[in-house]
N, C-alpha and C positions, 0 to 999 in steps of 0.2 A: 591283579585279579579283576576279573569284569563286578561290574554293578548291575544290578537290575536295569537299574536306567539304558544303559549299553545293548541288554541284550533283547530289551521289549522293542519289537517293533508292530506299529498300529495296523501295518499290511501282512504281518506273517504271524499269526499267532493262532491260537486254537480257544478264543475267548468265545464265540459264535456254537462252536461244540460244546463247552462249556455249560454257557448258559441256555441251548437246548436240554441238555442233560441235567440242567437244574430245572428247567420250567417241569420239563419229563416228572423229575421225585417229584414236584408241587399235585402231578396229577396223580401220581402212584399214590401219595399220603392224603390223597385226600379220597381218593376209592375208595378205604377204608371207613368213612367215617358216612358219606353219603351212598354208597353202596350196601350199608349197611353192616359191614364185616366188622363191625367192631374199633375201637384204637390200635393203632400200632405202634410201635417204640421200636424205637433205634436200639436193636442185638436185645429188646425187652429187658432192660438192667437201670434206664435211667427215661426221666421226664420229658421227654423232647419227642419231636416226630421228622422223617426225611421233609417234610416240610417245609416247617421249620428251620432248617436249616437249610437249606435249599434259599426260603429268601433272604437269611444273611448273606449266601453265599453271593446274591443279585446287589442286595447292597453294598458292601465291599468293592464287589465291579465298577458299578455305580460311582463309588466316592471315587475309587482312582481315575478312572475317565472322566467324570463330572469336571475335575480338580484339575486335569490335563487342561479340556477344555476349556475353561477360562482363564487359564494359565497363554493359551494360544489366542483367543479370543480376541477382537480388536477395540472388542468394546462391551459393556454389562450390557447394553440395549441387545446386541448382535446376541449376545450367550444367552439372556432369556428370549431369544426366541427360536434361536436352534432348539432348547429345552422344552416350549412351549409345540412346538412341530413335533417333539418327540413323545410325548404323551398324551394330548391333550387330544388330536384329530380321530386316534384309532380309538379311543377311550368314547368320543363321543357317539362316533358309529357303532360302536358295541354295544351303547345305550337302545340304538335306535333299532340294532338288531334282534336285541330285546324284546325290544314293544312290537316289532311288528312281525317278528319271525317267530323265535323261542316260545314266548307264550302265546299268540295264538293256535300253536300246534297244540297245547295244556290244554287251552281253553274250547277249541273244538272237540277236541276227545273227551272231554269233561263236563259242554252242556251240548253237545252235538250240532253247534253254530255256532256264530259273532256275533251274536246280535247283542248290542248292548256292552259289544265290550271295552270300548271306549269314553263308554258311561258309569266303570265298574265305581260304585261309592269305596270300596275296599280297597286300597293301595291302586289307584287309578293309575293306567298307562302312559299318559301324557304327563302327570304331577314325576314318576317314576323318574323323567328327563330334565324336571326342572327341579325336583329336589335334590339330583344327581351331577346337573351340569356343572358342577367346579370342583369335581374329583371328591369333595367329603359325600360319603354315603350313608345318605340319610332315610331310603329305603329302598327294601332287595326284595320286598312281595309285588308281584303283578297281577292284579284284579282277584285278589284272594285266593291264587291259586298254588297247586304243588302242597296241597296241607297232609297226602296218607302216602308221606315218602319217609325214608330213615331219617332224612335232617329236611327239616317242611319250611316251607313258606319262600325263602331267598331263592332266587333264580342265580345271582353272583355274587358269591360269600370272598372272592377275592380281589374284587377292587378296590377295598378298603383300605389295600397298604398304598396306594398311589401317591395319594393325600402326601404323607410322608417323603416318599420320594419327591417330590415337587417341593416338599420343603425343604429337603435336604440341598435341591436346584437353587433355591431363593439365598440358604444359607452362605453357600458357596461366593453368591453376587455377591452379597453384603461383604464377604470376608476379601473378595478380591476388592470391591470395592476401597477397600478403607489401606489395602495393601499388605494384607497380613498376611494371602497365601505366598508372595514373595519376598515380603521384607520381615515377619516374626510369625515364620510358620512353627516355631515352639508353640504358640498359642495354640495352634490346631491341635497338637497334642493334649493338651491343656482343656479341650472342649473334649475330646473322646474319656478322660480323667471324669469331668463333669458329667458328661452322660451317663457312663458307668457307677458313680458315685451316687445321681439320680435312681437307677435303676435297681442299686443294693438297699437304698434306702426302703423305694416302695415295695423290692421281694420280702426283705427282713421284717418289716413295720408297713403293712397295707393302710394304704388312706396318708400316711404322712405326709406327701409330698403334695397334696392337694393341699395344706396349711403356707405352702410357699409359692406353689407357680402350679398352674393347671400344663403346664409341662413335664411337671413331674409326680406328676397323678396318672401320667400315663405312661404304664410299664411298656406296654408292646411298641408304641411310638419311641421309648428311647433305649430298649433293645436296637431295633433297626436305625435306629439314626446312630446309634454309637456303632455299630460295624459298618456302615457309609463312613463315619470319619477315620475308622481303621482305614479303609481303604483311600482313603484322604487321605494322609500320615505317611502310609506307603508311599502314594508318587512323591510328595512332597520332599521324601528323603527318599528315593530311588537311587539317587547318586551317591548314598551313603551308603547300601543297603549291596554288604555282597552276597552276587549270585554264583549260589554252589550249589553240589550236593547232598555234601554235609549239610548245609543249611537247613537244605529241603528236610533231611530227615527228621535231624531234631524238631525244625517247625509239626513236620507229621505226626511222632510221636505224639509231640505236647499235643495237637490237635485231639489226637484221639483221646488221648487223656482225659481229657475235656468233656470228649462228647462224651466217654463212657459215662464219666462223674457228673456231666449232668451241665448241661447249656446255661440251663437256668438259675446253676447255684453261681452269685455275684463272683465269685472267687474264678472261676473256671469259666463263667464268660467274659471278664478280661480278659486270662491267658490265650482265649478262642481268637479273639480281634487279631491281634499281630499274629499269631502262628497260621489260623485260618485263612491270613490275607497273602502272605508269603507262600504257602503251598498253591495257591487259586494261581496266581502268578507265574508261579516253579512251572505248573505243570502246563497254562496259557503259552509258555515261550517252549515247554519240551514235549510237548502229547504233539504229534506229525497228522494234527488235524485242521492242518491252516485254509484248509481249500474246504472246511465243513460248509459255510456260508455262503461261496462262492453265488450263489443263485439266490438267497439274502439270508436275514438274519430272521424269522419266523417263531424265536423265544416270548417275545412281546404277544404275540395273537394266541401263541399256545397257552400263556398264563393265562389272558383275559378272558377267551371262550371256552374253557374246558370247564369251568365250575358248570355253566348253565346246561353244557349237553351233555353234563356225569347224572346231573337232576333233571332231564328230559327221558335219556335212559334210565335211571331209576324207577322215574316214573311210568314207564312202559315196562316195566319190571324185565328189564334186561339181567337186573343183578342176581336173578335167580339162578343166571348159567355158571355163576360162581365168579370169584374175583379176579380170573386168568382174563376168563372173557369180557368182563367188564372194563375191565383196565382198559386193555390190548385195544379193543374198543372205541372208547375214550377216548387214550391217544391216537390212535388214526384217526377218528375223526373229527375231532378238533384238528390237528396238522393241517388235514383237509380245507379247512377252514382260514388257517394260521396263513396258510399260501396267499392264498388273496385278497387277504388282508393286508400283507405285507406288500405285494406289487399291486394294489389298487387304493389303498389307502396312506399306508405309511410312508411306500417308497416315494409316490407322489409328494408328501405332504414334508418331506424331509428334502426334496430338490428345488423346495421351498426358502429352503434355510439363505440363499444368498439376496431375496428378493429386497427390496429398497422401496416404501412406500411410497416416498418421495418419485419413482420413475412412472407412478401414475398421473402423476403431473408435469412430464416433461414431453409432451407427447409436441410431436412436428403438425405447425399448421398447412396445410394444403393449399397450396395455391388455387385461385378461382381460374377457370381455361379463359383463354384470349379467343375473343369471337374471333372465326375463321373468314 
């Protein structure tokens, strides 16, 4: 019988469709809440939102690829900064897009100038880049704008999970480092146990977990870091893991299971981790969408910029044509966006990944010319 391992191949897969089609629910659930339509709920029977799960579903990716890659990796130097290229360039230009793009279009229509706007005393546009530049977000107002919208003040309410992702990058080093994800990748199971264990504690008993580790005072950080090391888990035993379709089903089942009952009960987002990572996978090697990306990968720019132009529309009261239009919207144009983002920033800043600092210093001296 094949293994997962066997059947995943990094060039033929439909992981690219995928995680479009996750960045997509990220902006479908979040229409809801800054358009003003109210919450939504997954079949409205349980806690959760396509959101929501949508970036479990990125982190699980995440772990398994992260976990390849330093597995392949020639060195912790080289992998943090493939990692570092991967999030860090587009994430900064976002910022910058921010301040000079997104809200001065607010802040013109709002005091009929710029004058002054780079002096705003209130969430100032320059502090915006520097309380921001290392991925923790530490403010999402720009010059006290966007305050008479359904969800006010944040221009980007979703780069706050990055943070995490980047830690989950770090963790990885450290664990290759020390030789754990090849020589006692049980451990690794062992940390998804501990996360999960962290994460019941703070649902059942809020505030406890701040009495031991400010790790574990944080629910939403070890949510998302325990479905990264699901999908850790998975590569790690890929060659143990058979791929069927039997599999698949039961894994879907329990999935749904899960979601119906509720993401967020400790019980049912364990069983989420493994069945949830195994179906992302099942359907990465069998949906005949391998050619989605072919022209790139545009998931990355569609999370990052759709917060801010769902509350640019908002605030132009776009939302009034109803949620079809708003969405639709939305994702077009961010996509829009996502494109050149992806071939002027990221693709760039990723053909990066082989550069050697050191060849700035090997440069050939010039001979001086021979008088004639």
């Amino acid at each position: 019988m094949r293994n997962l391992s066997q059947v995943f191949e990094s060039k033929k897969n439909s992981l690219g469709f995928l995680r479009f089609l996750f960045a997509a629910l990220v902006v479908f659930s979040h229409s809801f809440v800054l358009g003003g339509f109210g919450s939504e709920r997954i079949l409205n029977i349980f806690q959760g939102s396509y959101g929501e799960l949508a970036v479990d579903c990125f982190f699980i990716i995440s772990g398994f690829l992260i976990t390849r890659s330093y597995i392949r990796s020639v060195s912790i130097s080289r992998f943090l900064w493939h990692r570092f290229l991967r999030i860090f360039p587009g994430f900064w230009v976002c910022l910058l897009i921010t301040i000079l793009f997104f809200a001065p279009i607010v802040y013109l229509a709002t005091h009929g100038n710029l004058n002054n706007y780079f002096q705003s005393k209130i969430d100032n546009p320059i502090n915006y880049i520097k309380a921001n530049f290392l991925l923790r977000m530490n403010q999402y107002g720009v010059a006290g704008l966007l305050n008479n919208i359904p969800f006010p003040a944040a221009f980007n309410g979703s780069l706050w999970t990055l943070i995490y992702e980047f830690k989950c990058y770090l963790a990885i080093g450290i664990l290759g480092r020390l030789h754990i994800l090849k020589s006692a990748r049980v451990f690794v199971i062992g940390i998804f146990i501990f996360l999960w264990g962290g994460y019941t504690l703070e649902s059942l008993i809020p505030g406890t977990g701040a009495r031991f580790s400010n790790l574990l005072a944080d629910k939403e950080g070890l949510r998302m870091m325990m479905y990264f090391f699901s999908g850790s888990v998975l590569f790690l035993y890929s060659k143990d893991i058979v791929f069927s379709t039997r599999n698949f089903i039961f894994s879907a089942v329990l999935t749904l299971i899960s979601i119906i009952c509720g993401i967020h009960q400790p019980i049912f987002a364990l069983l989420l981790g493994p069945s949830l990572s195994y179906v992302i996978f099942w359907l990465a090697c069998e949906l005949p969408f391998s050619h989605f990306d072919r022209y790139g990968d545009f998931s990355y720019g569609l999370y990052i910029y759709a917060f801010p132009i769902q509350q640019i529309l908002a605030f132009f009261k776009v939302n009034k044509y109803g949620f079809s239009v708003y969405f639709l919207l939305s994702l077009g144009l961010t996509t829009l966006l996502a494109i050149p983002s992806y071939r002027w920033i990221e693709k760039p800043s990723l053909n990066l990944k082989d550069f050697k600092i050191s060849s700035l210093f090997n440069t050939k001296l010039i001979r001086p010319l021979t008088k004639l």
